[in-house]
N, C-alpha and C positions, 0 to 999 in steps of 0.2 A: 711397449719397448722403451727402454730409456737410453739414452744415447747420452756419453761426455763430450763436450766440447774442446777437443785436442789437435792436434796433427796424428795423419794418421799414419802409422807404420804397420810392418810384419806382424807384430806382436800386438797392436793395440786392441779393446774390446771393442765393437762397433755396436754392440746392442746384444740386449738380454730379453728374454721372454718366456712366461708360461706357453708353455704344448701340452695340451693333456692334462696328467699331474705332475710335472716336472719344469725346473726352472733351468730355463739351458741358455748358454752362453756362445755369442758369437764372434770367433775373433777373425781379424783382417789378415787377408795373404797376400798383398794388394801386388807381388809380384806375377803373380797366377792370379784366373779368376775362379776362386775359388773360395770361402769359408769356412775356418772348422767350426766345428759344433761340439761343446762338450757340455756336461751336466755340471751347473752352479750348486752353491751352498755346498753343506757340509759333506757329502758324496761329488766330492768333483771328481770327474774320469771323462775322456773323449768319448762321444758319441759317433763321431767320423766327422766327414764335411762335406759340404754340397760343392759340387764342380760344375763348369760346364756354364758358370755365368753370364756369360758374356754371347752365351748361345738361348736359340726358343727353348731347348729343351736339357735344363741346367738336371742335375742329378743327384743321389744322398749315395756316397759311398758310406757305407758303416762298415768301423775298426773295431767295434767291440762284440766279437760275438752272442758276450750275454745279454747284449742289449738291441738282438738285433730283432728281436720279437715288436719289442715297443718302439721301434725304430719307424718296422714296417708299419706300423697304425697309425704311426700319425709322421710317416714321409711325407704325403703332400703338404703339413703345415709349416713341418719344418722348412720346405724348402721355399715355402711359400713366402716365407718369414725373411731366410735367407736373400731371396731374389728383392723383395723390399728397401733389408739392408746394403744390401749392394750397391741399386739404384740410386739410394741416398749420397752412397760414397763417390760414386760417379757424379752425379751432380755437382758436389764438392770440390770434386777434381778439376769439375770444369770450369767451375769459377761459375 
């Protein structure tokens, strides 16, 4: 994961990461606890995003239904991923 060191907003990337064979992109909703997830590099399109943060049992809604095949195969990393970056941003938050 590589992470920039900014303040973080709505909009900002919080971390990027291989799943599988794809390079997916995580951005902050830090109003909600929640992440979206979309597909970096030259195919960029939302993947969906992981909800439910801030709970034991956060979740991958998927918006794309053509991607909802490779979604399901690697849901747990992405959210695994998700729940990671989150953590980090919390931590942040809390000084």
């Amino acid at each position: 994961m590589s992470r920039v060191n900014a303040p973080l907003d709505a909009t900002f990337v919080v971390g990027k990461a291989w799943i599988g064979d794809r390079f997916l992109r995580f951005d902050a909703s830090f109003c909600q606890a929640r992440i979206r997830v979309t597909f970096a590099g030259a195919e960029t399109r939302a993947v969906g995003s992981v909800i439910y943060l801030d709970t034991d049992q956060p979740a991958l809604r998927v918006s794309s239904p053509i991607d909802a095949e490779w979604a399901g195969l690697h849901c747990a990393a992405i959210i695994q991923q998700a729940r990671r970056i989150w953590a980090e941003a919390v931590r942040e938050c809390d000084g």
